[in-house]
Steps between C-alpha positions, in 0.01 A plus 500: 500500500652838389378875687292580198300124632466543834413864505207341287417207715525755795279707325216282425537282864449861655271646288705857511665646130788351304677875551422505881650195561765547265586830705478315819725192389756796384507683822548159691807403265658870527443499889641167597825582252561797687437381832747179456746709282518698812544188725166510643265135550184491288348202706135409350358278794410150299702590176858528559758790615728720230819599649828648348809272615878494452709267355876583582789528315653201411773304229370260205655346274431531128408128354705526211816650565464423927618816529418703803248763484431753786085580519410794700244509769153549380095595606221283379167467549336166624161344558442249798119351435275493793355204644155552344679502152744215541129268618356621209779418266555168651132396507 
C-alpha cells in the first residue's frame, strides 16, 4: 500500500475528504520527522515508538580489496512496533 492508498482507504473507513486526510497524514509525517530528527520519542501507545539513535564510529573492511575503511559516527531514525502491532502481525 503506497500514501496515495491509504490516504484513500483512510478516507472512505472515516468518511472525512481525500484532501483532509491527506493534510492530516502530511502533518503527522512532518511532525514525527522533526520531533525524532531532534532526538525526541514519538511513542503511539499500541503501534510502536520512532526514535533517532546512534551508531558509532567504527572500522570495516572493504570485501574486495579487505582494505580498511574508517565510517564516521552517524543519526538514524528507527521504529520499534508496539505490542498491539507485533499480535496483529503475528496473528
Amino acid at each position: 500500500m503506497n500514501k496515495k492508498q491509504l490516504v484513500e482507504a483512510a478516507a472512505q473507513a472515516s468518511e472525512i475528504k481525500k484532501r483532509d486526510v491527506e493534510t492530516v497524514l502530511e502533518n503527522l509525517i512532518n511532525i514525527i520527522q522533526d520531533e525524532v530528527a531532534k532526538g525526541e520519542k514519538v511513542q503511539i501507545t499500541g503501534f510502536g515508538v520512532y526514535e533517532r539513535r546512534e551508531r558509532g564510529a567504527r572500522t570495516v573492511r572493504n570485501p574486495k580489496t579487505g582494505e580498511p575503511i574508517k565510517v564516521a559516527a552517524s543519526k538514524y531514525p528507527s521504529f520499534t512496533a508496539g505490542s498491539v502491532f507485533k499480535e496483529k502481525v503475528n496473528k
